[in-house]
Structures are given as structure tokens and as C-alpha cells.
PDB file with one MODEL, atoms N, CA, C and O in Angstrom:
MODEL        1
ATOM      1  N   UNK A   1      -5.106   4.424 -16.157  1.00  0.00           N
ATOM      2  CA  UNK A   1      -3.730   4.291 -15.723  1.00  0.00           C
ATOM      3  C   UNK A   1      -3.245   5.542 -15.009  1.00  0.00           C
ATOM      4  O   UNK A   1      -2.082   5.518 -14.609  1.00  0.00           O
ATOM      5  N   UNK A   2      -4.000   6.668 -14.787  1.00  0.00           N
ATOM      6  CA  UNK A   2      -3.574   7.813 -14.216  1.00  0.00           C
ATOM      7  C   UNK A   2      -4.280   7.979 -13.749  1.00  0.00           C
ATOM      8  O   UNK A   2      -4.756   9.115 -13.739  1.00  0.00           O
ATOM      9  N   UNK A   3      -4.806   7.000 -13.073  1.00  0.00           N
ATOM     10  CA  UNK A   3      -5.536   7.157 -11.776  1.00  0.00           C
ATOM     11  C   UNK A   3      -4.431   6.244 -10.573  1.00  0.00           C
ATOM     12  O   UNK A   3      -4.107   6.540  -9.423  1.00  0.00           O
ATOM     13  N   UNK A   4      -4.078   5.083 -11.422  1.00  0.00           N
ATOM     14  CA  UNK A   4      -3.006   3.985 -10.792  1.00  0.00           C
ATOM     15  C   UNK A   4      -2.093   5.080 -10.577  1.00  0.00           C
ATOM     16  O   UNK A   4      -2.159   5.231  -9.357  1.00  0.00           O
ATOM     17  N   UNK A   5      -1.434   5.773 -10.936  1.00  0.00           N
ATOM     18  CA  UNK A   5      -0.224   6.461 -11.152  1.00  0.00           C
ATOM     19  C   UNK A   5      -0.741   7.132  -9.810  1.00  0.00           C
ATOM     20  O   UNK A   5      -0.443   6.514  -8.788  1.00  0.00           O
ATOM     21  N   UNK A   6      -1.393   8.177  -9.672  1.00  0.00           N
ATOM     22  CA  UNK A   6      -1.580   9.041  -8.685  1.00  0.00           C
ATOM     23  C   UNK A   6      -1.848   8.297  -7.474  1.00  0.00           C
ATOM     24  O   UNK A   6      -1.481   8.652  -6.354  1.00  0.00           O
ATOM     25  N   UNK A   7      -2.617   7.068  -7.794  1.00  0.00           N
ATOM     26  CA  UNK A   7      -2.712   6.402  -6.381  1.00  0.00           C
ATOM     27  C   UNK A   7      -1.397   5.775  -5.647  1.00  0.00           C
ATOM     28  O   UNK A   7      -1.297   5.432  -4.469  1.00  0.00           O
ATOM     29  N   UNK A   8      -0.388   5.722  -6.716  1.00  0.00           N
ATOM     30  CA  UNK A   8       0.670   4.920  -6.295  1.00  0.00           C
ATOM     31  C   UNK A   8       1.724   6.256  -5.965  1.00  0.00           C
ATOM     32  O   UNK A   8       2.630   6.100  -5.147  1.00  0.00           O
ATOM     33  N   UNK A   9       1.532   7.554  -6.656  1.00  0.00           N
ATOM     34  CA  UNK A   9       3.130   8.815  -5.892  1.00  0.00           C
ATOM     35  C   UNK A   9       2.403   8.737  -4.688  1.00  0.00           C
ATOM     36  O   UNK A   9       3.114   8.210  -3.832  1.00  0.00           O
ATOM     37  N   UNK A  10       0.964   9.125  -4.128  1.00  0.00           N
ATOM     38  CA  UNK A  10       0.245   9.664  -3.291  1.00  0.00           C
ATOM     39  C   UNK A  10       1.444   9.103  -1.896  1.00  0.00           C
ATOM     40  O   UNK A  10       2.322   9.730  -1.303  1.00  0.00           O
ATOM     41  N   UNK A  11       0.965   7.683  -1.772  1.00  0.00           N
ATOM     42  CA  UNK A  11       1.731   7.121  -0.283  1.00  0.00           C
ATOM     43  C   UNK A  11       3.835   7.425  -0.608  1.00  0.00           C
ATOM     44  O   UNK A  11       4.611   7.836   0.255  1.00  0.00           O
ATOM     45  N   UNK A  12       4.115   7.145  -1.703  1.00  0.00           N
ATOM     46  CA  UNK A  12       5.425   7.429  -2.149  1.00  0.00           C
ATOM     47  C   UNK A  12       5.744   8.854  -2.126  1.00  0.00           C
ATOM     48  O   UNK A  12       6.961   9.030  -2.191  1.00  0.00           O
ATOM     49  N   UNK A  13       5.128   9.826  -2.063  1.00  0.00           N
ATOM     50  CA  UNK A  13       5.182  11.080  -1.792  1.00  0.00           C
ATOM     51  C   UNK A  13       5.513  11.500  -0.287  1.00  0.00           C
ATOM     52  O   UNK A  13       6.193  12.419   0.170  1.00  0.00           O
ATOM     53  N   UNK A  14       4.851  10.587   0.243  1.00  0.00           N
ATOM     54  CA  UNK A  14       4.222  11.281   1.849  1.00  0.00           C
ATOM     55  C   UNK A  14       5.669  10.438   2.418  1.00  0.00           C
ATOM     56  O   UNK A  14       6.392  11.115   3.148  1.00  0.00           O
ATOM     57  N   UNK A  15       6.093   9.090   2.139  1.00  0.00           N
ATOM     58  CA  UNK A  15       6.814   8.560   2.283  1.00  0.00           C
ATOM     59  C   UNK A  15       8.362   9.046   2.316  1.00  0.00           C
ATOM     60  O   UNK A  15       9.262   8.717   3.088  1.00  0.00           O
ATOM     61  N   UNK A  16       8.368   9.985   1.162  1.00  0.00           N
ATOM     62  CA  UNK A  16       9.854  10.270   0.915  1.00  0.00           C
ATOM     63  C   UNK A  16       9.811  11.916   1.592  1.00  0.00           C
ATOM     64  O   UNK A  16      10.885  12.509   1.691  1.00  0.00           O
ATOM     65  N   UNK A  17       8.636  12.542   2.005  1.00  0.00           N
ATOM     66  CA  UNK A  17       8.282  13.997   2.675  1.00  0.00           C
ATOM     67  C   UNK A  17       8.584  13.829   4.003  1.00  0.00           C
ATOM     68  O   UNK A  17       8.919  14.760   4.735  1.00  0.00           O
ATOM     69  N   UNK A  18       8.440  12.222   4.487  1.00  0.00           N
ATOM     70  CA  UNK A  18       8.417  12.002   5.870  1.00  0.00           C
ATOM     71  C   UNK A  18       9.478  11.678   6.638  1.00  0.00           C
ATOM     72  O   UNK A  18       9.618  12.018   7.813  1.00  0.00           O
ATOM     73  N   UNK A  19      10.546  10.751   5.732  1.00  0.00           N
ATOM     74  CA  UNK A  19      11.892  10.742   5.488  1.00  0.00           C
ATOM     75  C   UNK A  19      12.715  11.717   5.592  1.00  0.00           C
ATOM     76  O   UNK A  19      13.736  11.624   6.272  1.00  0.00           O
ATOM     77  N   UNK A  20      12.433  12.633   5.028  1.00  0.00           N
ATOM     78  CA  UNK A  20      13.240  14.041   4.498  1.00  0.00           C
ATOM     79  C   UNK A  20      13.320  14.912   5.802  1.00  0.00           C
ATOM     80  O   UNK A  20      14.305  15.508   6.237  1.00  0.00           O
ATOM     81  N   UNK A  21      11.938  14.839   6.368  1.00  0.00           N
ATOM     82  CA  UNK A  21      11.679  15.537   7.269  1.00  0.00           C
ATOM     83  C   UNK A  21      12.343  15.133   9.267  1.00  0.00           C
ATOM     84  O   UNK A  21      12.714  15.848  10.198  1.00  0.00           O
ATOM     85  N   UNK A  22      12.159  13.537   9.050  1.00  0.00           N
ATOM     86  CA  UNK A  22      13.301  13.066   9.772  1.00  0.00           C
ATOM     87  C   UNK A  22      14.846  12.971  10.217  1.00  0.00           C
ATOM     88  O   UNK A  22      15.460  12.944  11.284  1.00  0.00           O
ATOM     89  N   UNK A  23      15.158  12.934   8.838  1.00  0.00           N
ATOM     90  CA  UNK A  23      16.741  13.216   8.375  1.00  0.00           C
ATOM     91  C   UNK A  23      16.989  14.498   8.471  1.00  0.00           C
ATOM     92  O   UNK A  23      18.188  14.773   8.441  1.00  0.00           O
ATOM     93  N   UNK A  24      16.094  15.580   8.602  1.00  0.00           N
ATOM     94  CA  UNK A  24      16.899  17.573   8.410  1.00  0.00           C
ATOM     95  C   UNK A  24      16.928  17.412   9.477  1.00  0.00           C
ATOM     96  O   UNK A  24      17.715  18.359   9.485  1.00  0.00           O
ATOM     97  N   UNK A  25      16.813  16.984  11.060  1.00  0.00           N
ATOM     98  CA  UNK A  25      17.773  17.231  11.862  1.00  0.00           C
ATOM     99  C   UNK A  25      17.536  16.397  12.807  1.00  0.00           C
ATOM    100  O   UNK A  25      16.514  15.714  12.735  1.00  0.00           O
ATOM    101  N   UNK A  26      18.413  16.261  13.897  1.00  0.00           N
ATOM    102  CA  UNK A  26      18.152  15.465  15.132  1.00  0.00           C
ATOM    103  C   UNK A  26      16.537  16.128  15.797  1.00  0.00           C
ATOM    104  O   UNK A  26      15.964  17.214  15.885  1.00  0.00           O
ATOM    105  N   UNK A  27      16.246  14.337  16.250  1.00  0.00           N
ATOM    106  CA  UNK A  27      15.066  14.517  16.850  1.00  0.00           C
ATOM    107  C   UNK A  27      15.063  13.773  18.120  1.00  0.00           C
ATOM    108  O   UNK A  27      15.985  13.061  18.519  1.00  0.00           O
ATOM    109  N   UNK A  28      13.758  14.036  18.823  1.00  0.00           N
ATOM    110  CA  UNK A  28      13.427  13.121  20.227  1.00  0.00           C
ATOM    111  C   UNK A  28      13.502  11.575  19.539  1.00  0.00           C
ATOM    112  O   UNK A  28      14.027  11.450  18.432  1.00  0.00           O
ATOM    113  N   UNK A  29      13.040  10.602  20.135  1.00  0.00           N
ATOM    114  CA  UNK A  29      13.194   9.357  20.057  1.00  0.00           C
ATOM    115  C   UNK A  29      11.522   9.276  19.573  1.00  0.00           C
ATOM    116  O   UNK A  29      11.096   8.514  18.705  1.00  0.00           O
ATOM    117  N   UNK A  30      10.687  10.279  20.381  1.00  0.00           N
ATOM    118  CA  UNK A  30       9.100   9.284  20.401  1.00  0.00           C
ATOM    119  C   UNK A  30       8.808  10.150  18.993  1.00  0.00           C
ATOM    120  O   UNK A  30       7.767   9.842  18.413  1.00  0.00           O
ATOM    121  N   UNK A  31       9.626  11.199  18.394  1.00  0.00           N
ATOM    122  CA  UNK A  31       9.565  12.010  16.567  1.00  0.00           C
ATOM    123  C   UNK A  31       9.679  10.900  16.025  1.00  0.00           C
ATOM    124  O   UNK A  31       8.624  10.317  15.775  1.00  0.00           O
ATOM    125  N   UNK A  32      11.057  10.188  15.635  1.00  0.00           N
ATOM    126  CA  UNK A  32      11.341   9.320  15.082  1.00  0.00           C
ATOM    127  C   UNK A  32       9.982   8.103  15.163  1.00  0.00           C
ATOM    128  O   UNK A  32       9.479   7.807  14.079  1.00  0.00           O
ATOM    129  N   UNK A  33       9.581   7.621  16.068  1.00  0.00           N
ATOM    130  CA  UNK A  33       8.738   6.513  16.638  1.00  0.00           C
ATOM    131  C   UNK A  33       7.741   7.230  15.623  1.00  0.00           C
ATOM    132  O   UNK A  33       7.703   6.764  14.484  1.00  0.00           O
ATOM    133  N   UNK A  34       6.916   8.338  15.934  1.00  0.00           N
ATOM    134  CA  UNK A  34       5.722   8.528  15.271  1.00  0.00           C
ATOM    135  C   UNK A  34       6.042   8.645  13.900  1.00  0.00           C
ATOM    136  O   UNK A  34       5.032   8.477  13.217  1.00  0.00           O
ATOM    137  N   UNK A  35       7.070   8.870  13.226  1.00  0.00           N
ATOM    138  CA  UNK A  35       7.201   8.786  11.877  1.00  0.00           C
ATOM    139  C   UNK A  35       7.383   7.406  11.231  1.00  0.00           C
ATOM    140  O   UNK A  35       6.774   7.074  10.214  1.00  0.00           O
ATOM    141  N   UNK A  36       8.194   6.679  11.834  1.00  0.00           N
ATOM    142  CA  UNK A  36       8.312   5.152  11.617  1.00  0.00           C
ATOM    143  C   UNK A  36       6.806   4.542  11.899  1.00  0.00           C
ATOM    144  O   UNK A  36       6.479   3.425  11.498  1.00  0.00           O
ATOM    145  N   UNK A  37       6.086   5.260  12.507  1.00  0.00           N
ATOM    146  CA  UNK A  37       4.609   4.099  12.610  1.00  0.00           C
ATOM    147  C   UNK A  37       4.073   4.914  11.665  1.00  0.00           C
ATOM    148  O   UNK A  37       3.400   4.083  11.056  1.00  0.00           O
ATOM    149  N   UNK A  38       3.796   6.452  10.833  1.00  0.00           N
ATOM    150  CA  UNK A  38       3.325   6.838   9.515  1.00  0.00           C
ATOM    151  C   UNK A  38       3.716   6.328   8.025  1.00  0.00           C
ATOM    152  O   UNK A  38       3.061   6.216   6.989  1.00  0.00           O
ATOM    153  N   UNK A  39       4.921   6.095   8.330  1.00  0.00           N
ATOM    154  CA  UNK A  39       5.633   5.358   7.165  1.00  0.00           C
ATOM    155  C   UNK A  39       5.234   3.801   6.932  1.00  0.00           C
ATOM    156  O   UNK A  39       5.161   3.318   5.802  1.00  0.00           O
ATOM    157  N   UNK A  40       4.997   3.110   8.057  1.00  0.00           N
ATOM    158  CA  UNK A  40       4.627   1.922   8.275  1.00  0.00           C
ATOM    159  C   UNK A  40       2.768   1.814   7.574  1.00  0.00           C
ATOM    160  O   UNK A  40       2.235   1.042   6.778  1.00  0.00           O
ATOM    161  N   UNK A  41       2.413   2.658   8.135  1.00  0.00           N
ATOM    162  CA  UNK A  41       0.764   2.554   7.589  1.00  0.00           C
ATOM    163  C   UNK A  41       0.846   2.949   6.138  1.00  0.00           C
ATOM    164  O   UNK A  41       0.208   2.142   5.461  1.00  0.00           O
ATOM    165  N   UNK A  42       1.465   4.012   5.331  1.00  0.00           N
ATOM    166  CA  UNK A  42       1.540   4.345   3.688  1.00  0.00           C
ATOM    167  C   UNK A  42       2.118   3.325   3.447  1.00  0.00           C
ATOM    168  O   UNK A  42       1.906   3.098   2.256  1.00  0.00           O
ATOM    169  N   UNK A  43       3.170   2.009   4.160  1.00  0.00           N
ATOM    170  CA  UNK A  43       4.212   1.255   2.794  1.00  0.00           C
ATOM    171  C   UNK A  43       2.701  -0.117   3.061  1.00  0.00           C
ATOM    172  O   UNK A  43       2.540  -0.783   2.039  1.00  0.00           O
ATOM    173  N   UNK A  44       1.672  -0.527   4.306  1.00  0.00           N
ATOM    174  CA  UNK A  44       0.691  -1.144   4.207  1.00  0.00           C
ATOM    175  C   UNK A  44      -0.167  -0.727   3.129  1.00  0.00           C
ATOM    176  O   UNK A  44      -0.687  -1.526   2.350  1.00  0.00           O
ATOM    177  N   UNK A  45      -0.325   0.597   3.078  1.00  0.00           N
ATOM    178  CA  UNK A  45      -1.379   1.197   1.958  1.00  0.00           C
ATOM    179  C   UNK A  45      -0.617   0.977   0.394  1.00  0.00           C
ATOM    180  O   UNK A  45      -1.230   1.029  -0.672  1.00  0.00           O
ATOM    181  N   UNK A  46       0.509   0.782   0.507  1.00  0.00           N
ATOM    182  CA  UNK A  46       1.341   0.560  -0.787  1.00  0.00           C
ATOM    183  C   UNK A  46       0.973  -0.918  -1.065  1.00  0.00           C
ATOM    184  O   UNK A  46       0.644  -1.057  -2.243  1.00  0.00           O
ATOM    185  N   UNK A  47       0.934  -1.891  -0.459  1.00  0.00           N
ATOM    186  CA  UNK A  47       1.415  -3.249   0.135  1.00  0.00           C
ATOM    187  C   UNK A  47       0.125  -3.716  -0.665  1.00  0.00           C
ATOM    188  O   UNK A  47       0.157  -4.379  -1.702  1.00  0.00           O
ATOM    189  N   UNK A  48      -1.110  -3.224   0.040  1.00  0.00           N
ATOM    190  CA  UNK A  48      -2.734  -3.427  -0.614  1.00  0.00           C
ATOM    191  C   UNK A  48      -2.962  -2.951  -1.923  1.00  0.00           C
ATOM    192  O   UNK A  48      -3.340  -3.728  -2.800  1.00  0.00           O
ATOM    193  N   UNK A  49      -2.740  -1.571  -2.177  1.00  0.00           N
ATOM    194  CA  UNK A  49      -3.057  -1.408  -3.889  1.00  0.00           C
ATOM    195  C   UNK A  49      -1.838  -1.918  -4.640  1.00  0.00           C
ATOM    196  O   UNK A  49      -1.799  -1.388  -5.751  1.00  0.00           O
ATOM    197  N   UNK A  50      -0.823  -2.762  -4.431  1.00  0.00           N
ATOM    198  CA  UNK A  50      -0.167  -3.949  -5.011  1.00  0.00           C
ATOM    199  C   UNK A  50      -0.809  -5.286  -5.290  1.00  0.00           C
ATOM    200  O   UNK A  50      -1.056  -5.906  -6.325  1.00  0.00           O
ATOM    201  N   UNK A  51      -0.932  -5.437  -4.434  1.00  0.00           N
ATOM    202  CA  UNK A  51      -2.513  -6.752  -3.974  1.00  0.00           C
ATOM    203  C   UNK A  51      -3.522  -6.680  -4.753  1.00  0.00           C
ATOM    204  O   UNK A  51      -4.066  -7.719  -5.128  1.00  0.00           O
ATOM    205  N   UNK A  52      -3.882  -5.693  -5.072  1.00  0.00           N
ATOM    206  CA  UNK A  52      -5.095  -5.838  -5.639  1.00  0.00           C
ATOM    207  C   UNK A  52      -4.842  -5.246  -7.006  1.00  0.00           C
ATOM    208  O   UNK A  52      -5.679  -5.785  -7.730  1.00  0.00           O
ATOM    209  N   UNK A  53      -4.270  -4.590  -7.578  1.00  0.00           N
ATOM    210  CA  UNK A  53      -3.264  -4.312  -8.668  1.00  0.00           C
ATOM    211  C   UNK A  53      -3.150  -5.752  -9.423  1.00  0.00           C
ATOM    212  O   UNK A  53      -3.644  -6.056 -10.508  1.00  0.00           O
ATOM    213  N   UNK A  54      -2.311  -6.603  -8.492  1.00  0.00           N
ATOM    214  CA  UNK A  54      -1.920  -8.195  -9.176  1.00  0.00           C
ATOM    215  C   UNK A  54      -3.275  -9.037  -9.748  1.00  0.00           C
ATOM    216  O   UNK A  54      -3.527  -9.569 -10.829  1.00  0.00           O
ATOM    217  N   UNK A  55      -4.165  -8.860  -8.221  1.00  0.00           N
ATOM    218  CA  UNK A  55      -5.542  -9.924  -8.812  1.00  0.00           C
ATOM    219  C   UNK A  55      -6.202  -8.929 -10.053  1.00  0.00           C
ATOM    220  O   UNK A  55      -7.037  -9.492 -10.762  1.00  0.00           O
ATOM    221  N   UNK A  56      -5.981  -7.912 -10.276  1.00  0.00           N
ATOM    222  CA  UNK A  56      -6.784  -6.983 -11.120  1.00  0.00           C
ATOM    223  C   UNK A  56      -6.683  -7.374 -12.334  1.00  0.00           C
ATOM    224  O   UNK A  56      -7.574  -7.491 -13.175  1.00  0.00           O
ATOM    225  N   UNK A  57      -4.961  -7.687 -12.458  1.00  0.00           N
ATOM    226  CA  UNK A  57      -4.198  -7.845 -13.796  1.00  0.00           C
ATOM    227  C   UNK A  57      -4.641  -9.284 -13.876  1.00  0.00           C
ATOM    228  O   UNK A  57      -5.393  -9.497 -14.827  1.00  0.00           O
ATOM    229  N   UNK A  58      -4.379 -10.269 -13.159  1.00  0.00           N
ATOM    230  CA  UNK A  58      -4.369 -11.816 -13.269  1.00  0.00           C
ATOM    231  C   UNK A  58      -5.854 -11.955 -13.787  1.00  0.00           C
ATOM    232  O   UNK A  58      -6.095 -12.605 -14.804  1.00  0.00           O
ATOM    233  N   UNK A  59      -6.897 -11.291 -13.018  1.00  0.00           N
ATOM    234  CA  UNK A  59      -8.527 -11.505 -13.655  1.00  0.00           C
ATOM    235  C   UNK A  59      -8.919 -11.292 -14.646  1.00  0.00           C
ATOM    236  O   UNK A  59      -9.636 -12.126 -15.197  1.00  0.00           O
ATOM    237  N   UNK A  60      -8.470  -9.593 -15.516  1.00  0.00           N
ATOM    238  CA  UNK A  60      -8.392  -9.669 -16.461  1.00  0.00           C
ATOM    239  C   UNK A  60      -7.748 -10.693 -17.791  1.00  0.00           C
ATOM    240  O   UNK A  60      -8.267 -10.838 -18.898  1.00  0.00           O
ATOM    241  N   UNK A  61      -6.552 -11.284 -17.315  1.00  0.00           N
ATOM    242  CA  UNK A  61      -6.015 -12.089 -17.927  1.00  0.00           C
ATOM    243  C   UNK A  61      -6.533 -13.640 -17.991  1.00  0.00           C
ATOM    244  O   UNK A  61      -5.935 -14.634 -18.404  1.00  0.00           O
ATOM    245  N   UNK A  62      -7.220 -13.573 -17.705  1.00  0.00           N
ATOM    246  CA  UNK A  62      -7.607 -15.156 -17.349  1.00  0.00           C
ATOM    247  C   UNK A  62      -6.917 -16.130 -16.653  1.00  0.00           C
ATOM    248  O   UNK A  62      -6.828 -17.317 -16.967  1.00  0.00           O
ATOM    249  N   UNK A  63      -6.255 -15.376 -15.339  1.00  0.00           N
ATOM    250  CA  UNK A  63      -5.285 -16.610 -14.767  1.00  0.00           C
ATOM    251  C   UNK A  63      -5.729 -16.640 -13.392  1.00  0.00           C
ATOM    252  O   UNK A  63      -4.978 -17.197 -12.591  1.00  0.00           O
ATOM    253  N   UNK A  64      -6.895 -16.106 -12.938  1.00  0.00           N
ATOM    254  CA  UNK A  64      -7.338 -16.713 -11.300  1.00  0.00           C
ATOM    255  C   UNK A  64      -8.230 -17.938 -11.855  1.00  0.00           C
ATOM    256  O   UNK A  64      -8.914 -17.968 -12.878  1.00  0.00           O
ATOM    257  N   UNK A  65      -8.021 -18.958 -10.866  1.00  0.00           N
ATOM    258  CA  UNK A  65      -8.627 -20.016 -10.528  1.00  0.00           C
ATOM    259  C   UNK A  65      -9.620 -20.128  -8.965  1.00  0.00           C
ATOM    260  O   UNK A  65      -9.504 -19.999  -7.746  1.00  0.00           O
ATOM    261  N   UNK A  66     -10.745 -20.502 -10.163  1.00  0.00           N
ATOM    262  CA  UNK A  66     -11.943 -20.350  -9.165  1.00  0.00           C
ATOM    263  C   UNK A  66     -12.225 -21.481  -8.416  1.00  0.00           C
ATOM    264  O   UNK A  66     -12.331 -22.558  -9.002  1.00  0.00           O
ATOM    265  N   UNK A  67     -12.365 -21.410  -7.195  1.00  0.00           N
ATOM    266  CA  UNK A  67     -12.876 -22.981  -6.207  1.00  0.00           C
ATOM    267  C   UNK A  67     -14.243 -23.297  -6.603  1.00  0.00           C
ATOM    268  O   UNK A  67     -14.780 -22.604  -5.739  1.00  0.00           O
ATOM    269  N   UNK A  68     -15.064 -23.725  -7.138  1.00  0.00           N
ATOM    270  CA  UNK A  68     -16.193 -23.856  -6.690  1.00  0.00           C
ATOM    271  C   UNK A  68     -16.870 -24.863  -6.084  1.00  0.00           C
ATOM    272  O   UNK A  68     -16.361 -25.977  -6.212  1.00  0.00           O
ATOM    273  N   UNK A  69     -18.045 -24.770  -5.356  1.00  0.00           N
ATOM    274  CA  UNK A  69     -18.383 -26.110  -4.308  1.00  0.00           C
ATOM    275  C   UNK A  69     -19.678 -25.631  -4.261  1.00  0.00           C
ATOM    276  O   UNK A  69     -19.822 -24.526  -4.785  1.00  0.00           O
ATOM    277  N   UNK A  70     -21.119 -26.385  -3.562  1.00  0.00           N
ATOM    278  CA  UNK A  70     -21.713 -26.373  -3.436  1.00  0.00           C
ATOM    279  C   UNK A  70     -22.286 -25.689  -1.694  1.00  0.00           C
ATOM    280  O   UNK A  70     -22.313 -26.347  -0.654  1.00  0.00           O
ATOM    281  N   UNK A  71     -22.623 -24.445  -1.835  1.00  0.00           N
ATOM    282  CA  UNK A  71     -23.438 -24.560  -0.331  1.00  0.00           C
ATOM    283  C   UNK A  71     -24.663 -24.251   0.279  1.00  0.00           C
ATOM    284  O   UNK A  71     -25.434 -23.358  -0.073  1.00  0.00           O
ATOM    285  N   UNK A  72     -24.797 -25.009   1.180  1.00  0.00           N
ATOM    286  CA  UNK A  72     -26.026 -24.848   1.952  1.00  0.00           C
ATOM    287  C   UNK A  72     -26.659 -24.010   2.148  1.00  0.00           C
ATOM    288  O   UNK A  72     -26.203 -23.431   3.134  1.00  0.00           O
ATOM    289  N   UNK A  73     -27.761 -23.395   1.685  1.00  0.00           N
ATOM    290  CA  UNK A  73     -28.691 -22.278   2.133  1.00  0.00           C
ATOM    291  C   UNK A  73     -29.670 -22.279   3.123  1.00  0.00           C
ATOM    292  O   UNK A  73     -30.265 -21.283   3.532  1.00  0.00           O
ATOM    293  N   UNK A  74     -29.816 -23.416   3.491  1.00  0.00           N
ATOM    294  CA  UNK A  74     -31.036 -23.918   4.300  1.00  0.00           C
ATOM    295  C   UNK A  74     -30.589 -24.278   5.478  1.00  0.00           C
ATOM    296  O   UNK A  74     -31.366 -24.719   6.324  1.00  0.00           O
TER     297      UNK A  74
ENDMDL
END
């Protein structure tokens, strides 16, 4: 669980550093732009170890449902 923990301040860190750093003062337009597309890739990186967080918990728990079917090897 403190590995979850660190994986989850890591992007929430950089997130609220990047923010902070936007907001202390007026900037160009293409500052703003490159920070809004860094923020955008950490809240995706947030987005995925959520994702996989959920199936982690649900598998352990016994609540994914498996398809199974037959296929062709030949």
C-alpha cells in the first residue's frame, strides 16, 4: 500500500507544482499551452493506475467475469 500511495502523490505532486507554477505570475500563451498538455499527460497517468487499481481490487475479490470461448490454433 506504500507503494500505491507514492505512485498516486508522484503525478498529484507534479500536478499541483505545475499549477502553482502557472498561477505565480502572468505568462505567454504557448507557457500556459505547455503546462496544460503536462498536466494533461500526469491526470492520463492518474486515469490508468485508477484503471488498473479497480480491476486489481475487483480480481482479487472475485468480481471480474471471464468470457470464455473456444479458439482456433490451426
Amino acid at each position: 500500500s506504500s507503494d500505491i500511495a507514492h505512485e498516486l502523490r508522484t503525478p498529484v505532486s507534479n500536478l499541483m507544482m505545475q499549477t502553482q507554477f502557472a498561477l505565480a505570475k502572468e505568462r505567454d500563451v504557448s507557457h500556459y499551452r505547455e503546462i496544460l498538455y503536462a498536466n494533461l499527460e500526469e491526470l492520463k497517468r492518474l486515469s490508468r493506475m485508477t484503471s488498473d487499481m479497480l480491476f486489481l481490487a475487483r480480481s482479487e475479490h472475485g468480481l471480474l467475469r471471464l468470457d470464455k470461448h473456444d479458439v482456433d490454433l490451426a
